[in-house]
Backbone as numpy.savetxt, mean C-alpha at the origin, in Angstrom:
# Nx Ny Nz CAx CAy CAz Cx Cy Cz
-4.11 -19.13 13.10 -2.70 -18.95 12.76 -1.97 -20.27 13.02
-0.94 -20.61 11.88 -0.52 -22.13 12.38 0.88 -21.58 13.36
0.90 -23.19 13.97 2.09 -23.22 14.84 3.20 -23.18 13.66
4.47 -22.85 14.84 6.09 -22.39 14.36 6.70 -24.19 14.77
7.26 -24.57 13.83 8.15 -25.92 14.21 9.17 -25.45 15.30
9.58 -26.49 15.11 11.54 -25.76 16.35 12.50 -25.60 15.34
11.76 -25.51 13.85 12.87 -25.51 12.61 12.63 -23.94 12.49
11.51 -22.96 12.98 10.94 -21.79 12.41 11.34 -21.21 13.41
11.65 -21.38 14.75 11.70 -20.51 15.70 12.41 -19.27 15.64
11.77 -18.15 15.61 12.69 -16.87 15.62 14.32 -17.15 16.08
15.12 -16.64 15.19 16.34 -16.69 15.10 16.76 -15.56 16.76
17.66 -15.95 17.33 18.37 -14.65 18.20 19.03 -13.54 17.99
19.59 -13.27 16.71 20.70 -12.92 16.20 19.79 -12.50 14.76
20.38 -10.99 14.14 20.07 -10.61 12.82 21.33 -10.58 12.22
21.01 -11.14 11.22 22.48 -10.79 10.34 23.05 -9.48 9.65
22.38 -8.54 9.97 22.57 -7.39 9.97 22.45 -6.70 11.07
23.29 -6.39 12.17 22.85 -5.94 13.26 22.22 -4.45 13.05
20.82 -3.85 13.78 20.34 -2.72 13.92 19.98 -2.01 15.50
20.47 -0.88 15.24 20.08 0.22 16.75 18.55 -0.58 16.66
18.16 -0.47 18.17 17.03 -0.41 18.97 15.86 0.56 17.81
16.16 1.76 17.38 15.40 3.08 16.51 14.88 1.87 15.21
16.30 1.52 14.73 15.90 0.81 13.62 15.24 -0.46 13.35
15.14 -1.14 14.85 14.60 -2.12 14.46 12.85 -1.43 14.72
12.65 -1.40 14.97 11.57 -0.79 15.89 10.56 0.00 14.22
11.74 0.72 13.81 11.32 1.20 12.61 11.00 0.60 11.70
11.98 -0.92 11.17 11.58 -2.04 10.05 10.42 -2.57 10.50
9.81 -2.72 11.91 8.55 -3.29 12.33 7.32 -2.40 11.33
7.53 -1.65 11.45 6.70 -0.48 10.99 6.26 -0.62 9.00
7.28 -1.04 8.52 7.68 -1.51 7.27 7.82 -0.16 6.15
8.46 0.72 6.77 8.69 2.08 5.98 8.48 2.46 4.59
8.65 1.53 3.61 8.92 1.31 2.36 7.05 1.28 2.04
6.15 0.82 2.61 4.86 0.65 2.28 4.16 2.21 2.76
5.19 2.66 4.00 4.46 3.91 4.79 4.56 4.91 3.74
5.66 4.77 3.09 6.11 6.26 2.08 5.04 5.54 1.04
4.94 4.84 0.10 3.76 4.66 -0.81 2.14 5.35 -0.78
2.45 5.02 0.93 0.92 5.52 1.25 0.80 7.14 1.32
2.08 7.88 1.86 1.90 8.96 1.88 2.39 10.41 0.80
2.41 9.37 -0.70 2.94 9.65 -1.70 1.71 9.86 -2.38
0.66 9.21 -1.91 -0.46 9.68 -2.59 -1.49 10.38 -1.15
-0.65 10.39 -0.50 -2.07 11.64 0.80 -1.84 13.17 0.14
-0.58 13.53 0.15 0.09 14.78 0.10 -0.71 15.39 -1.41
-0.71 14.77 -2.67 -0.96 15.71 -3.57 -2.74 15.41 -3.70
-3.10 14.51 -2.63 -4.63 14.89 -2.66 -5.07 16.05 -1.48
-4.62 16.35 -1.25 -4.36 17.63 0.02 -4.40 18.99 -1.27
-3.58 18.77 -1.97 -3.11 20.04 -2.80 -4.48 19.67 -4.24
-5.06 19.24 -3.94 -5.85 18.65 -4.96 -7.92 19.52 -4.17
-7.58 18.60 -3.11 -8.59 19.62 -2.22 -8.01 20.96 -2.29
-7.42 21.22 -1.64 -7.28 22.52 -1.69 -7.45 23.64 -2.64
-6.89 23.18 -3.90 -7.33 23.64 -4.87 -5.69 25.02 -5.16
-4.64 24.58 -4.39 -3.54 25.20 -4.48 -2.32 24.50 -3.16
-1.66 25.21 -2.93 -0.88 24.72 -1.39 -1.55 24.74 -0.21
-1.74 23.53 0.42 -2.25 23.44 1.78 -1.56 23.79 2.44
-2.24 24.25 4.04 -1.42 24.30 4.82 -0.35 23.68 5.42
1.11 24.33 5.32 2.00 23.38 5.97 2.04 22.61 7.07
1.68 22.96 8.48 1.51 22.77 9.05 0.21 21.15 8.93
-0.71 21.99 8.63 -1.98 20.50 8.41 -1.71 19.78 7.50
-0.77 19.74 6.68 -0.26 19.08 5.91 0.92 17.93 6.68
1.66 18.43 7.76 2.54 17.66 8.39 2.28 16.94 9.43
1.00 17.57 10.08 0.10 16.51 11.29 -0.69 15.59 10.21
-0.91 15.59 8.94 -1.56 14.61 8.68 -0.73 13.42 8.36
0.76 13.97 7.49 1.89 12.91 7.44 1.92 12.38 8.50
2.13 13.11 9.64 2.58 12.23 10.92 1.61 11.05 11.27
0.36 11.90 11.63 -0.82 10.92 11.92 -0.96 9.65 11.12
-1.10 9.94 9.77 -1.18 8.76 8.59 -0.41 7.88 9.11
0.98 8.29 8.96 2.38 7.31 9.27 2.31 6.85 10.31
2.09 6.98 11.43 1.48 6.49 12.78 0.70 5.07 12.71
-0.32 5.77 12.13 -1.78 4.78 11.70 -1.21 3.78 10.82
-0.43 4.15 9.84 0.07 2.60 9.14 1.26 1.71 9.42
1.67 2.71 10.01 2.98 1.70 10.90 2.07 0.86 11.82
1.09 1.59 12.41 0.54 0.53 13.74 -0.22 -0.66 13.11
-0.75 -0.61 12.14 -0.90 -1.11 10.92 -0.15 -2.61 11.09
1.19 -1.78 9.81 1.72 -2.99 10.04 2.59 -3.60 10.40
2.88 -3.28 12.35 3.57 -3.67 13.29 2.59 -4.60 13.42
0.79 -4.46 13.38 0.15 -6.11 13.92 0.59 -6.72 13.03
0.53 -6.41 11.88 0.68 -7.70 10.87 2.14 -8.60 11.01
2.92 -8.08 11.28 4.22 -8.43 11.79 4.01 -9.19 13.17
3.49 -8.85 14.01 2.77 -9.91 14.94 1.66 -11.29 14.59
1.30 -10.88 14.02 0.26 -12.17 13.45 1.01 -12.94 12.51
1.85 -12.07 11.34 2.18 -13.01 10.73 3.33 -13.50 10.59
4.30 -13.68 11.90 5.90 -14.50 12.16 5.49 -15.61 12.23
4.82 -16.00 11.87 4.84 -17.61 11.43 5.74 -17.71 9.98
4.74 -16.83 9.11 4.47 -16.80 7.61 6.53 -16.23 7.44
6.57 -14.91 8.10 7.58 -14.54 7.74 9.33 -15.10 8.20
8.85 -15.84 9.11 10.16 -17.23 9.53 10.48 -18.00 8.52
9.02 -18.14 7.58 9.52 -19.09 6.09 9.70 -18.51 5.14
9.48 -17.11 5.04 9.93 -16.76 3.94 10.94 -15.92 3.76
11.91 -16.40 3.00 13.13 -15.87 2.55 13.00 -14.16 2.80
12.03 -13.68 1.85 11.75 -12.04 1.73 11.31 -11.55 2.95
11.21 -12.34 3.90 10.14 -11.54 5.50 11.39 -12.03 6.67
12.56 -13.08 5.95 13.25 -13.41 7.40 13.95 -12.35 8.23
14.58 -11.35 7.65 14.77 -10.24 8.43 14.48 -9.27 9.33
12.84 -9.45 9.18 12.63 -8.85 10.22 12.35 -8.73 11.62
12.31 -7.91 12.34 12.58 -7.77 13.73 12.65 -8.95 14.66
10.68 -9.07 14.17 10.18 -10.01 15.43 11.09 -11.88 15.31
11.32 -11.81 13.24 12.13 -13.10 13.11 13.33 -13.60 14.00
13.84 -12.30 13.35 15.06 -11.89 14.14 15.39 -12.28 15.83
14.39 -11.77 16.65 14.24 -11.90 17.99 14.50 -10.66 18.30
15.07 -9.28 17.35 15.64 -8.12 18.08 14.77 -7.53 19.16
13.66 -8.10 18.03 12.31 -7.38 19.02 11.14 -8.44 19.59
10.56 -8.33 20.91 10.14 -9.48 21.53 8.74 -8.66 20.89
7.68 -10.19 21.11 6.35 -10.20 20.86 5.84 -9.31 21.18
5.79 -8.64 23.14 5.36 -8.09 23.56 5.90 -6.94 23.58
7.27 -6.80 23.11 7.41 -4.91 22.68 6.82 -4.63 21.61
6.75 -5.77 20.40 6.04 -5.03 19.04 4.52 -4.65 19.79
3.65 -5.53 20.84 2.49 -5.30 20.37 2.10 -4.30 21.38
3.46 -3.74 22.36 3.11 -2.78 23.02 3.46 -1.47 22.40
4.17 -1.51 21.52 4.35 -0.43 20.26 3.23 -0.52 19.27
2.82 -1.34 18.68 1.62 -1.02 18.00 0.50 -0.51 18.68
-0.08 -0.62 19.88 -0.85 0.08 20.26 -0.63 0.92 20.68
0.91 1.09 21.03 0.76 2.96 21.46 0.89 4.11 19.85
1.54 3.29 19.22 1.50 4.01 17.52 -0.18 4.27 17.39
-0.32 3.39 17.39 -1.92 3.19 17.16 -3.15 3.97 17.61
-2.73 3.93 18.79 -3.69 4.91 19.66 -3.46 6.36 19.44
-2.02 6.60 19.59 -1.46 8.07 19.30 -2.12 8.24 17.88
-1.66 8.06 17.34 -2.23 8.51 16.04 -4.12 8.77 15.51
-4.80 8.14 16.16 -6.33 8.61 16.33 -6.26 10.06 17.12
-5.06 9.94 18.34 -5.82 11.40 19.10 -4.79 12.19 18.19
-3.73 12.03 17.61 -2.78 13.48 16.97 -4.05 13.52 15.82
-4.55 12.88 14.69 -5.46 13.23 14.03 -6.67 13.60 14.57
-7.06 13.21 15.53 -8.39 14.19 15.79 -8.29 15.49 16.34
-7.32 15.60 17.12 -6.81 16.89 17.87 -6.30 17.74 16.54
-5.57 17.34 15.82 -4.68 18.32 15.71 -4.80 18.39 13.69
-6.16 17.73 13.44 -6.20 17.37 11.67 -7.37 17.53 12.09
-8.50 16.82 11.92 -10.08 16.68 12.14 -10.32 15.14 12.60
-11.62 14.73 12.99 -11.78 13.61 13.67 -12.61 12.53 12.69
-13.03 13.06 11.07 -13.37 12.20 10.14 -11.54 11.95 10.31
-10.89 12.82 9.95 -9.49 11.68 9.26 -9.00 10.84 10.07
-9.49 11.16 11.57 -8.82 10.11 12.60 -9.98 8.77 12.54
-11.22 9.06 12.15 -11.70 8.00 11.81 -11.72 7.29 10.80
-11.26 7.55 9.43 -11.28 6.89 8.44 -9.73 5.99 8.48
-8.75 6.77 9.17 -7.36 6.54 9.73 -7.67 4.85 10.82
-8.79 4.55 11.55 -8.50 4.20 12.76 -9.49 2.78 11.59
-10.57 3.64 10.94 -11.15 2.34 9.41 -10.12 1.29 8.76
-9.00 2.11 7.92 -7.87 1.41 7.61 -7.91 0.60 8.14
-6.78 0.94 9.65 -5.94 -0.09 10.35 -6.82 -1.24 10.42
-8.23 -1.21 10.92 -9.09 -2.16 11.36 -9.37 -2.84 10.70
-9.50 -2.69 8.84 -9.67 -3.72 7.79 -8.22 -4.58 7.37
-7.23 -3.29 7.78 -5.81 -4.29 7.16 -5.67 -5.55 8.41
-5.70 -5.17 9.75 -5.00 -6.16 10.75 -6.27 -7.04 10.94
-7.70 -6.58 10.62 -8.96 -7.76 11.20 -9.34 -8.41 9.70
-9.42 -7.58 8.71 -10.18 -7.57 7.07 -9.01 -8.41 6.54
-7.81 -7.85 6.47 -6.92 -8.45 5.04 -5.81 -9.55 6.11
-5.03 -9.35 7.59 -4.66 -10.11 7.99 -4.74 -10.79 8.54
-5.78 -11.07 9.29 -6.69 -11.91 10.03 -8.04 -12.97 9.41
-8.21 -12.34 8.27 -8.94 -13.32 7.90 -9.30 -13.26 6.21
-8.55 -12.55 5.48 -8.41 -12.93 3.84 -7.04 -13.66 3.52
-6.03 -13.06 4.07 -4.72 -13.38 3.84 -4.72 -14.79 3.90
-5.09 -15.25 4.43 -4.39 -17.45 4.42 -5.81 -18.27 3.76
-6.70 -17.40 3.09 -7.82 -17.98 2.91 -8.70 -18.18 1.35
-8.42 -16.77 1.10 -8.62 -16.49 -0.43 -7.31 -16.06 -1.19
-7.35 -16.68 -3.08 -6.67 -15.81 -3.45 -6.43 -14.51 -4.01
-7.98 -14.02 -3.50 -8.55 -12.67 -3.74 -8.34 -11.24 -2.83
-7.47 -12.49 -1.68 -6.70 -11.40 -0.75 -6.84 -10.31 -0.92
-5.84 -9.86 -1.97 -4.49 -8.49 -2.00 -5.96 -7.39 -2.60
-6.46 -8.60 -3.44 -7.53 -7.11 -4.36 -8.39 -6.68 -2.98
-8.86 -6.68 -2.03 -9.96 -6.58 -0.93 -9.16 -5.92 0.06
-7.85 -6.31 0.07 -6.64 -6.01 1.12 -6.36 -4.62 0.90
-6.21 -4.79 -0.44 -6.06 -2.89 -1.21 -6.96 -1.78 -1.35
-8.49 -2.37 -0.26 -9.09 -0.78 0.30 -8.41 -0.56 1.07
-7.92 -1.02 2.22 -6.93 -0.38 3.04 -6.04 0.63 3.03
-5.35 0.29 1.68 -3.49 0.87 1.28 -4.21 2.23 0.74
-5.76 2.10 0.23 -6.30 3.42 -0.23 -6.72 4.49 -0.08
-7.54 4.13 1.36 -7.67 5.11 2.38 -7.03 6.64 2.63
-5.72 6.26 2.58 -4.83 7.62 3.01 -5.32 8.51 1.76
-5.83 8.79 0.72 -6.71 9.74 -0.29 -7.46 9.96 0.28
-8.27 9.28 1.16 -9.74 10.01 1.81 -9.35 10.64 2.62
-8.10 10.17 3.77 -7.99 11.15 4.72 -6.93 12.68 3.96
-6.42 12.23 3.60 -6.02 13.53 2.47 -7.17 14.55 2.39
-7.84 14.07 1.15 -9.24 14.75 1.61 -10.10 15.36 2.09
-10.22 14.36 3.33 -10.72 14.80 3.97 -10.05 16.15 5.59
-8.88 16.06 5.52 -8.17 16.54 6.18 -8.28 18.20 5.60
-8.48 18.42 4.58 -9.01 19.90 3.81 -10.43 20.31 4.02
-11.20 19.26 3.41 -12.60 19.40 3.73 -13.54 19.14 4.54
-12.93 17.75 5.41 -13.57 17.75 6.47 -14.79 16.72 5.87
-14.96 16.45 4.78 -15.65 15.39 4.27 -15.06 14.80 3.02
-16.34 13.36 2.72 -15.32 12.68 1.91 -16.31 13.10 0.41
-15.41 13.50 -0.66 -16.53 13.85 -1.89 -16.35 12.97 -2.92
-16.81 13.05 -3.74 -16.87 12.09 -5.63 -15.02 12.07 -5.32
-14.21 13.01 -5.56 -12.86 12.95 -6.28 -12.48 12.05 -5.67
-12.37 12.34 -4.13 -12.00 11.33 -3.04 -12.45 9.74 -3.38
-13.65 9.86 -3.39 -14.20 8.57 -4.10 -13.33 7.92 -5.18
-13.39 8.25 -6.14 -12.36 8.09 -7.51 -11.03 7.97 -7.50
-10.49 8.32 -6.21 -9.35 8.99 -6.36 -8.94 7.02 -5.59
-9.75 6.95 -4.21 -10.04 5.68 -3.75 -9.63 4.39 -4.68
-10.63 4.54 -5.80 -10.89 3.49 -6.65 -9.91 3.25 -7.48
-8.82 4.89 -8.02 -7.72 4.64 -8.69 -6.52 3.29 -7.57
-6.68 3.77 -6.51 -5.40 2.63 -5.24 -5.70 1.46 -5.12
-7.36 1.43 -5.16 -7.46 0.14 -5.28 -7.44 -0.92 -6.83
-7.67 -0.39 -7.71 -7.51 -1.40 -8.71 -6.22 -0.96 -9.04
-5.25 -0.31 -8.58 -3.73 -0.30 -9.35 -3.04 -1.11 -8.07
-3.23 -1.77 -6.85 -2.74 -2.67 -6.12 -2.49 -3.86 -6.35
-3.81 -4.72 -7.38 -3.18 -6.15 -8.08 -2.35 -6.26 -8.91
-2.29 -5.24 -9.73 -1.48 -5.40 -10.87 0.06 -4.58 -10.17
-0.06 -4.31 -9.02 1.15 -3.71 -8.07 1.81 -4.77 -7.47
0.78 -5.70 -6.84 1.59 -6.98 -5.90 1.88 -7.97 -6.49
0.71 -8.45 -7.57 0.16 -9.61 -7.99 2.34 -10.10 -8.82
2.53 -8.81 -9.44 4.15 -9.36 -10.27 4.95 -9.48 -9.02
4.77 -9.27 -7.73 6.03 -9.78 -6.91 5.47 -10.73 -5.85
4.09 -11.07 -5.89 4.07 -12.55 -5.60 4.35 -13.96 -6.85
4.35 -13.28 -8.00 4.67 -14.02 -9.07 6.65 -14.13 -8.45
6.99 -13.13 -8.27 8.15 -13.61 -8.11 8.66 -14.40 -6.92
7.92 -14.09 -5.64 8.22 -14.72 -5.01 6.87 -16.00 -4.21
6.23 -16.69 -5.67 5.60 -17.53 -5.74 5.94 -18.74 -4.39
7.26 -19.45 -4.53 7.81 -20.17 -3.66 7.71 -20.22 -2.35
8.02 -18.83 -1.85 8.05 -18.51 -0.61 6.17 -18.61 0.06
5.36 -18.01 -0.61 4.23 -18.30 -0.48 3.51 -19.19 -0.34
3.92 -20.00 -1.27 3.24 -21.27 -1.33 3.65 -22.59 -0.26
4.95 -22.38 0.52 5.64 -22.81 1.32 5.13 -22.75 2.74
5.08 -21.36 2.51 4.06 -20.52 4.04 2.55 -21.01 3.78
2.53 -21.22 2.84 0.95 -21.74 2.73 -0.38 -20.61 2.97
0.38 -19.36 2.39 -0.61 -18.39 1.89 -1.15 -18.73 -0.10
-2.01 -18.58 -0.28 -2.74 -18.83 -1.23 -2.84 -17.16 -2.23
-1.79 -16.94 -2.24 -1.36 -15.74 -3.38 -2.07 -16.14 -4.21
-2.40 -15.47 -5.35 -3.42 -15.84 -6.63 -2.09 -16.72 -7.39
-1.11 -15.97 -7.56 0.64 -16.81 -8.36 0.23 -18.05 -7.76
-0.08 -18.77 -6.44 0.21 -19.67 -5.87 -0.93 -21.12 -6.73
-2.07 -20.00 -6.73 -3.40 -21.01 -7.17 -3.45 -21.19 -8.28
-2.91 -20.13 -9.18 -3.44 -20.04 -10.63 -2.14 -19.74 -11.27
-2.09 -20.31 -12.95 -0.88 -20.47 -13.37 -0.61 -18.86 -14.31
0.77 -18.77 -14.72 1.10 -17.46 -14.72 0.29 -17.24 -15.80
0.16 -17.52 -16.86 -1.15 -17.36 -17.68 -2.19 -16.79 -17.03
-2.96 -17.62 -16.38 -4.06 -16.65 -15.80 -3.76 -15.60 -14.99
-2.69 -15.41 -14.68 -2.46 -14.26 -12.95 -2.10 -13.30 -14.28
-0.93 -13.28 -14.80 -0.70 -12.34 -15.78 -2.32 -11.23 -16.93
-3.11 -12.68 -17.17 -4.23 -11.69 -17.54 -5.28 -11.36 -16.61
-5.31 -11.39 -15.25 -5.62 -10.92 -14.29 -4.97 -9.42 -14.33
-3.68 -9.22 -13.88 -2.66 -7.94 -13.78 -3.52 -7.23 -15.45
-3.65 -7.79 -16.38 -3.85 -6.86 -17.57 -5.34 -6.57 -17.72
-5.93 -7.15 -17.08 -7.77 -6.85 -16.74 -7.26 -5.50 -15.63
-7.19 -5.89 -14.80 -6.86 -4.37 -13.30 -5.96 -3.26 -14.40
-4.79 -3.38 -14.58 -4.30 -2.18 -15.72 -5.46 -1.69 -16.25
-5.97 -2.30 -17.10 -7.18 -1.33 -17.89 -8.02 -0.46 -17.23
-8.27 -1.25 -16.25 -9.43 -0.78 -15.53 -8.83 0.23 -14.44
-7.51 0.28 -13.67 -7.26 1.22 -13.49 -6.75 2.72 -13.64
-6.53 2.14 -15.16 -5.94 3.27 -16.08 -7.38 4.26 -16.69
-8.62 3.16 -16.98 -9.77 3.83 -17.43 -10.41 4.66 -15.63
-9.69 4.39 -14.64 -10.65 5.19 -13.67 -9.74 6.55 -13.66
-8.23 6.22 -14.01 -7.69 7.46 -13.64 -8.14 8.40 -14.79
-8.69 8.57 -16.08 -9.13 8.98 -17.30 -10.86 9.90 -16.30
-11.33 8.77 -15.87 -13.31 9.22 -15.13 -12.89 10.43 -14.31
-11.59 9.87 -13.14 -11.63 11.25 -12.27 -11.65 12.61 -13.36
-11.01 12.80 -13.83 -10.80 14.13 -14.91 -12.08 15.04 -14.91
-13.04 14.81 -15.46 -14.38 15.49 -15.34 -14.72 15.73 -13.98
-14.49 14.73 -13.00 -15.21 15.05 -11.70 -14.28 16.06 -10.49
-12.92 16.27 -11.13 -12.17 16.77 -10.21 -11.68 18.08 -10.61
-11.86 18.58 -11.85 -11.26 20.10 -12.14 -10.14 19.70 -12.88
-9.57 18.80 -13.04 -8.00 18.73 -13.30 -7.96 18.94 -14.76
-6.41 19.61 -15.09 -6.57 20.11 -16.40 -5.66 19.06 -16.70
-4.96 19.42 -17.92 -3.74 19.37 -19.16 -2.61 18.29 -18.30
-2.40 18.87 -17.56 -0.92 18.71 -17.30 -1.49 17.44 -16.30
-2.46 16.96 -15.77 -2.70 15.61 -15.36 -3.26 14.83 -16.37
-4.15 15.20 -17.26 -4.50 14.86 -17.81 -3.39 13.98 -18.95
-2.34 15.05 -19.42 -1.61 14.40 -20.08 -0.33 13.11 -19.64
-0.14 13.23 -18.12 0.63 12.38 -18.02 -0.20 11.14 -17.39
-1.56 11.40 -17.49 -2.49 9.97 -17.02 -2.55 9.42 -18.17
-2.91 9.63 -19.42 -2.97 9.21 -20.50 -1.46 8.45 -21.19
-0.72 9.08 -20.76 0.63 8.85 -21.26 1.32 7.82 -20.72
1.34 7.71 -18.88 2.03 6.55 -18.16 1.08 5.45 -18.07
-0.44 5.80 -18.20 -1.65 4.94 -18.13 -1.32 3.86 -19.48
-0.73 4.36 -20.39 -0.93 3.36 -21.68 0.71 3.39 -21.66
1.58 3.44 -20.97 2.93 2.43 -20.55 2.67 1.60 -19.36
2.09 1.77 -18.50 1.24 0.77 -17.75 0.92 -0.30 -18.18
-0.05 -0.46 -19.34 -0.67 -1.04 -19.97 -0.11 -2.08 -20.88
0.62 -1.06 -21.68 1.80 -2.03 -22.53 2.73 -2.94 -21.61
3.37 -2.54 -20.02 4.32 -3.46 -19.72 3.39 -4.67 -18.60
1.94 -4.08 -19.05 1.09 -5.18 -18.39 1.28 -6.17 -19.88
0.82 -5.70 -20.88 0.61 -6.63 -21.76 2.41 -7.67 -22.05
3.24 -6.94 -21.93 4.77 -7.65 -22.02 4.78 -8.44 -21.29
4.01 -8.36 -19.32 4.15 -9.40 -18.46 3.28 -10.78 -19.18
2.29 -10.51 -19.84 1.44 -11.63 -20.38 2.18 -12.21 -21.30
2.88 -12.00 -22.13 3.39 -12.14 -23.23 4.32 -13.63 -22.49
5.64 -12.80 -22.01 6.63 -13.35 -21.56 5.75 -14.56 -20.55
4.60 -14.19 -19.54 4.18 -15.75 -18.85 3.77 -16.77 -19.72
3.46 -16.61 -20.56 3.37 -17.58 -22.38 3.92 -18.46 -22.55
6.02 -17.78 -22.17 6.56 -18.83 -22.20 7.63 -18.95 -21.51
7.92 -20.30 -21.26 8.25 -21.20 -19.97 9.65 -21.31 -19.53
9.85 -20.21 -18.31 11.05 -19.97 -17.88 11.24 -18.65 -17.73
10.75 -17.77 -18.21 10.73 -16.02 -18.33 10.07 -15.85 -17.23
10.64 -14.89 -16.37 9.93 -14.52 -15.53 10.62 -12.79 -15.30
9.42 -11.86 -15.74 10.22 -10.70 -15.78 9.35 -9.81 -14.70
8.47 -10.66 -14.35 7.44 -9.95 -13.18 7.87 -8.61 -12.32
8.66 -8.37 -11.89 9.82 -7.71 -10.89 9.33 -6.16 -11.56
9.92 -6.48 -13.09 10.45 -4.78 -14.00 8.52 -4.84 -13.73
7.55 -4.66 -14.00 6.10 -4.71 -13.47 6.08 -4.12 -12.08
6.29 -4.52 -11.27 6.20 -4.20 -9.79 6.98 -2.90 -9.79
7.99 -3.10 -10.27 9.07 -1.45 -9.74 8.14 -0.64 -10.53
8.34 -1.06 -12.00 7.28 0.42 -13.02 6.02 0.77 -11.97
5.17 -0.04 -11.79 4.07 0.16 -11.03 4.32 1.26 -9.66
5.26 1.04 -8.87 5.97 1.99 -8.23 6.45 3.55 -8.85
6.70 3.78 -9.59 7.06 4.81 -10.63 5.94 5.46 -11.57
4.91 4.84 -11.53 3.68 5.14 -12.00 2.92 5.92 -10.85
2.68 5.27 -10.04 2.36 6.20 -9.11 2.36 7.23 -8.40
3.51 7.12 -8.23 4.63 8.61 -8.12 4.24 9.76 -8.98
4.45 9.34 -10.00 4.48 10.09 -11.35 2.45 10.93 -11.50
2.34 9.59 -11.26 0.47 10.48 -11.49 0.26 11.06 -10.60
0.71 11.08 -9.31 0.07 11.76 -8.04 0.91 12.84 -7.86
2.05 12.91 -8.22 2.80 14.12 -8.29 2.31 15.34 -9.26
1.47 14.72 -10.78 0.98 15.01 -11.58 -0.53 15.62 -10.83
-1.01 14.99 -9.91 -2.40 15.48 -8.91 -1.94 16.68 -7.96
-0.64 16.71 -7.68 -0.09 18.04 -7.16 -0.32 19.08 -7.63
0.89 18.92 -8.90 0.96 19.61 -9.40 0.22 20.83 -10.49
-0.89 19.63 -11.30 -2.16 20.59 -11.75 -2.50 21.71 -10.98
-3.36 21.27 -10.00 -3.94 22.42 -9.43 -3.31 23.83 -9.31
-2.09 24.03 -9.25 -1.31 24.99 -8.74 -1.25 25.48 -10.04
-1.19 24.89 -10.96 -0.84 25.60 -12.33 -2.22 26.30 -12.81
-3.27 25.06 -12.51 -5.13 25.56 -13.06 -5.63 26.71 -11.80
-5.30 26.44 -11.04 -6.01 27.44 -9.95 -5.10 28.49 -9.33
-3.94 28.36 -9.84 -2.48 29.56 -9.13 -2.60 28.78 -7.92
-1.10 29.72 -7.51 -0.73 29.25 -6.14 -1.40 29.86 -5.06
């Protein structure tokens, strides 16, 4: 990890002042926690094969959310170097000073730890282990030693963010099967073409910090038909699950449907990196956000309609 100048030094003062709750909470990075648990919930109802239990349904939210906050409270420790320089990371906590070194990293391990025993106690002890897998590839695998090194990072980084489907999963069955598998492979190839347009946008900041984003190495030409290679390919895995998972009509039709608007506003990002000065990367990243939503809500929802409630 490189040293902080006396130009980088955590600020004293946030320019937004926050309660003690809230800072504590931005450590955690909320906005990534709900992503993750936007796709646990309708693979729960997917195992199940109708409505899961409420209850095991809400120790697994908790647990999950636990496990990825502790997540990425280390990464927020390891990486205030990176986030002192960059514009998009200066706000937070540890930048800030709200929160000292040693409260984040005495909060990440108690998040951390709690969350293995609420999932094994109180979910099953595969999900507290596949839960405790995650954390260990994001803070040792993707921030400790891909992140400042390759620009193949984010794609290797994004078994991590995928995980929460297996423990979904597995939190019903108690093992991990084909769908789970598939279901895996859909998070991970829809993550480059997820990050890859908002390190395009915030190329600068990266390259400053002296992380090696793929935007950083390779020109938007190539990163753009990078994002439209992963589209395909994650749009053709969400099409494979179909046969292996039961799912009828009503997933079927909105995989096919947002899968090839996916596709098209992959092909618009290529278009527009063509030529020089356009940069529409951003509308990519949010859709990609809205896609997801949309199909996994769509993984809910089937079952209940194909198998009753």
């Amino acid at each position: 990890m490189s040293t902080l100048s006396s130009a980088h030094e955590p600020r004293l003062k946030s320019p937004k002042p926050r309660s003690r709750f809230s800072a504590y909470l931005a450590l955690t990075k909320p906005r990534v926690i709900e992503l993750l648990l936007i796709t646990t919930v309708p693979v729960m109802f997917l195992a199940q094969r109708g409505v899961p239990n409420l209850w095991l349904a809400l120790a697994t939210l908790i647990g999950g959310a636990l496990s990825a906050g502790s997540a990425n409270a280390f990464n927020c420790i390891i990486d205030i170097d990176i986030d002192t320089i960059m514009k998009r990371t200066a706000n937070r906590p540890l930048v800030t000073g709200e929160i000292s070194k040693r409260q984040a990293q005495i909060f990440a391990w108690g998040i951390g730890l709690g969350s293995i025993l609420w999932l094994g106690l109180l979910v099953n002890w595969l999900s507290a282990l596949l839960a405790l897998s995650a954390e260990l590839f994001y803070v040792f695998g993707y921030t400790l030693l891909l992140k400042r090194r390759t620009p193949q990072n984010i794609v290797w980084g994004g078994a991590a963010g995928a995980v929460p489907v297996l423990i979904g999963w597995s939190a019903i069955t108690n093992r991990v099967d084909l769908p789970a598998i598939l279901l895996f492979l859909v998070i991970f190839l829809w993550t480059p073409p997820h990050y890859w347009p908002l390190s395009m946008r915030y190329k600068a900041d990266y390259a400053e910090a002296g992380v090696p984003m793929l935007p950083v190495v390779a020109n938007s030409v190539n990163v753009s038909g990078q994002i439209v290679l992963y589209s395909w390919a994650m749009v053709a895995s969400t099409l494979i699950l179909i046969p292996f998972s039961g799912l009828g009509w009503v997933y079927t039709t909105v995989a096919l449907i947002s899968g090839a608007w996916f596709i098209v506003e992959a092909h618009i990002l290529q278009s527009a990196a063509k030529r020089p000065g356009e940069n529409n990367a951003m509308r990519l990243f949010h859709f990609s956000i809205s896609y997801l939503t949309v199909l996994f809500l769509a993984i809910a929802i089937d079952p209940l309609l194909h198998f009753g409630f």
